[in-house]
N, C-alpha and C positions, 0 to 999 in steps of 0.2 A: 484111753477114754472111749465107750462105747460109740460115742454119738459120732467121734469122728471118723470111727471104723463106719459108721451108719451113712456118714456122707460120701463115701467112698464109694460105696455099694453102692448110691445113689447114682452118684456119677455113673459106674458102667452101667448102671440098668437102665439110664436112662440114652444110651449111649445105643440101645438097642432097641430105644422106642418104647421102654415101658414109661410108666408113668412115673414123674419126680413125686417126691417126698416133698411136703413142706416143710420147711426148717424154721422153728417155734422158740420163743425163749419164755422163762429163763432156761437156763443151758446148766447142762454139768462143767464143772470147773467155773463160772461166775456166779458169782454169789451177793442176790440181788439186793440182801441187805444190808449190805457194806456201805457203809457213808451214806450221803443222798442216793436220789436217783434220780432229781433236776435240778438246776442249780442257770443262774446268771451271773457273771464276772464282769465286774467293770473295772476298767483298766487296760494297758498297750497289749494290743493282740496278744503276742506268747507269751508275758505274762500275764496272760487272765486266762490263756488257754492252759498253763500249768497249776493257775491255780485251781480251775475247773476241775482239772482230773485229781489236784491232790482231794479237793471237795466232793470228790463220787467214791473218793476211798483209794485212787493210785492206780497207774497204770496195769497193777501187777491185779486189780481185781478183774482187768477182762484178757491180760498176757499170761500165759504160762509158758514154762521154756517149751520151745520145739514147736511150738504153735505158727502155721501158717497164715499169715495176717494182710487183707487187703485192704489198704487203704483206698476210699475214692472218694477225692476232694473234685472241687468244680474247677478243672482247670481247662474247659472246655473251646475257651477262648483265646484269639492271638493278638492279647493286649494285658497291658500290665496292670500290677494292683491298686494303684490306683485308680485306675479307672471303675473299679467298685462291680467288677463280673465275674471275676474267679476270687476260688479263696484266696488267704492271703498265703504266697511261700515259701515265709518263715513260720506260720503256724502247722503248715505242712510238715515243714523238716521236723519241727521240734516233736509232733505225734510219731512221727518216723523213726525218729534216736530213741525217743521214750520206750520205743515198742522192741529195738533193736538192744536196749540196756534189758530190756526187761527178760532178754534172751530169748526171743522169736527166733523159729527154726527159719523163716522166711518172712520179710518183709516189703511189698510191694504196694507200690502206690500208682494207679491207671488211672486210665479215662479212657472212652470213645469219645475225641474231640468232634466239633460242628465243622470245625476249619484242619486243615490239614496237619500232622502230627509237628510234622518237622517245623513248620511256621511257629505254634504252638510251643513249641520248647524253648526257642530264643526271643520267645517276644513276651511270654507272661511270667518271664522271672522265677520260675521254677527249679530248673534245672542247673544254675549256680548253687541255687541252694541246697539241694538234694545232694550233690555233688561233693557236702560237704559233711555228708551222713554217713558213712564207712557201714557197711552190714545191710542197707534197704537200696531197692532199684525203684527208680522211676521209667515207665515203660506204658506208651500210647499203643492200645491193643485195639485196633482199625479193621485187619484183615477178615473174612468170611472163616478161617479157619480157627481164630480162636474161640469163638462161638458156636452155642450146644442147642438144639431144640430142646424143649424140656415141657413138660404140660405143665399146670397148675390149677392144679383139682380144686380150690376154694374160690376160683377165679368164678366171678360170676357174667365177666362178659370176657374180657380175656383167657382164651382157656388154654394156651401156648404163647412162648417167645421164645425168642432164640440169646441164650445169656451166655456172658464171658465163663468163658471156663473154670477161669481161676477164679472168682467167686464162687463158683460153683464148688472149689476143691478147699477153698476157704476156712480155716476152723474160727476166723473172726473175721467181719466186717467192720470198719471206721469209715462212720460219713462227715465229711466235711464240704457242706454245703456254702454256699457265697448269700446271704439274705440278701432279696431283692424282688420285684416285681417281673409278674409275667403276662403278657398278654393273652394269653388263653387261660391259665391256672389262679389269674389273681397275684396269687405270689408264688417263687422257687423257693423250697426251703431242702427240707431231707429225703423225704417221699419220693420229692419230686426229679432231685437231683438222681437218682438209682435209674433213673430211663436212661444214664450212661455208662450200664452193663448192658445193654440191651442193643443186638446189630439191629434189627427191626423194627426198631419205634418209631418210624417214619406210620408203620401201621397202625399204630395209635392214634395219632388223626386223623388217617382219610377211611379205615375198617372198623372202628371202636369208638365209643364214648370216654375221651380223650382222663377224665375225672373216672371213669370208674378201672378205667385200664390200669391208672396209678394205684389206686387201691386194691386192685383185685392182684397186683405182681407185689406188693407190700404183703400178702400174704405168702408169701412162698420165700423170696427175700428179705430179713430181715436183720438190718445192722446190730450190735451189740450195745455200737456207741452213736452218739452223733454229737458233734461240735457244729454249733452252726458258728460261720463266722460273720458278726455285727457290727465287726470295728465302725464300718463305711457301710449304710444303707441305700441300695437305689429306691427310690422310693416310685420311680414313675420310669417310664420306656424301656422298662426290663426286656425282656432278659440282657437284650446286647448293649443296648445305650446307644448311642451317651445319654444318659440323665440324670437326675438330681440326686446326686449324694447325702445323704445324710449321719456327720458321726456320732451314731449314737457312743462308740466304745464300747461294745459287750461281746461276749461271747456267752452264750447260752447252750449249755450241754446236756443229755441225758440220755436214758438207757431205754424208753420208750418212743420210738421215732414216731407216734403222732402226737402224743402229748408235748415231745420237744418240740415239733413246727408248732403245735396248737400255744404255745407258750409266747414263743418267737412272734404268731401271729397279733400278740396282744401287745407287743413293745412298740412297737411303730403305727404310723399310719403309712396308709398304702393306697397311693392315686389320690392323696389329699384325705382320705376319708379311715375312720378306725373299723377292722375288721374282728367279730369274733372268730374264733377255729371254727366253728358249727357254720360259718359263711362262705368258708373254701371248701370251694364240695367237693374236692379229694379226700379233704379230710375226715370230712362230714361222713362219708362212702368207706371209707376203712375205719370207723369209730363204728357203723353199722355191721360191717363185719367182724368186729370184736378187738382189733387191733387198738382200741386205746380211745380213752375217753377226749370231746373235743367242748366239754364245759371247764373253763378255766376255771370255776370255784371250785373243782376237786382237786387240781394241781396243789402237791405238797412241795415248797420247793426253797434252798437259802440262795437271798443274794446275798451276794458280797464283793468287799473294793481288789483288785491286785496290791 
């Protein structure tokens, strides 16, 4: 597949300080008009997240064998799922097996946690269950070393970060974001959650315009899939909580990561109050860059129950 031979060459070129490629979709080998390409599931987490993907058309429309596949869920936190901060991780695992049936050459699912890896692993219920996945690794990528300078040439205020590697070498991204409220961004959804490839996004708020940083590295990174998970809403004192839960049940999926958050944006209220996508101005900032519309009346999209 050309493009993967293309990210390759990316990597070492960029390995030498030339300038990164942006990596765009659609992609060879996905094929974007299989099934939906947004979709809401209501019903128990992994069952609404199976039915999601069989509703976007099957895992196999963004797996092919031999494909290296990173998943990155918000497992950021060292507290469990209920507590309503990371996704949930048995919707985790189950993206995981799907991706591992689907005959992925490689399957790994990371974070750069906020709290330390190892707390992280035995406190947010993850790694039982991954554990239970034969063929995928779970693996907290922390170190200075596994991280790459890269520019990003569309980047209108960000114009470098330093990203995980293996994203980098990635022939698919899977986001699996935790819905919930942020104190700087409004809300966390998909976008936002990718600042955990990133060893330097502490620069994001104190050198950057925190909103256009997000947007401007959505141009260079761009997931294939996104699952947000909605089982459990924080709807206030995001990101870390404690605060107010709210079940809605859903799981909202798609193959455009700002129209997915722009969607998700409209299912909840958030600090009490209802938000359009055009109101979070991350979003707002990569819909101006071309990355995906944030007026819900062009969303074409099926609900349906698990």
């Amino acid at each position: 597949m050309n493009e993967k031979l293309n990210r390759r060459d990316f990597v070492r070129a960029s390995a030498l300080g030339i300038t990164a490629l942006s990596m765009g979709w659609p992609r060879d080998g996905i094929t974007q008009t299989a099934g939906n390409d947004l979709v809401v599931i209501e019903g128990e987490v992994v069952a609404a997240a199976k039915k999601a993907l069989e509703a976007l058309g099957g895992i196999k429309r963004f797996v092919q064998p031999g494909m290296k596949v990173l998943i990155k869920p918000n497992i950021s936190f060292a507290q469990g799922p209920e507590k309503g901060v990371n996704a949930d991780p048995k919707l985790i695992a189950e993206i995981a097996r799907q991706c591992v049936e689907a005959q992925a050459g490689e399957v790994l699912v990371t974070d750069y946690s906020l709290y330390p890896a190892q707390i992280c692993l035995w406190q947010n219920g993850v790694k039982p269950e991954m554990d239970k996945v034969k063929g995928a690794r779970l693996q907290y990528l922390s170190d200075a070393d596994f991280f790459q300078e890269v520019s990003i040439p569309k980047g209108k205020d960000l114009k470098k970060a330093r990203v995980m590697k293996k994203a980098l070498e990635a022939d698919l991204i899977i986001n699996i974001p935790r819905a919930k409220t942020h104190n700087a961004t409004t809300v966390t959804l998909g976008l936002k959650n990718m600042m955990g490839i990133v060893y330097d996004r502490k620069l994001w708020h104190s050198d950057h315009s925190l909103h256009q940083a997000i947007a401007d590295f959505a141009t260079l990174i761009k997931p294939r899939l996104t699952i947000i998970d909605a089982s459990t809403v924080m709807v206030d004192k995001g990101p870390g909580g404690p605060g107010t839960l709210v079940p809605l049940k859903l799981v909202v999926a798609g193959v455009n990561p700002v129209e997915t958050d722009g969607l998700m944006t409209t299912l909840s209220e958030w600090y009490g109050k209802k938000f359009s996508p055009a109101d979070i101005k991350h979003l707002k900032l990569a819909s101006e860059l071309g990355l995906g519309s944030v007026d819900p009346s062009t969303y074409k999209y099926s609900r349906l129950k698990a």
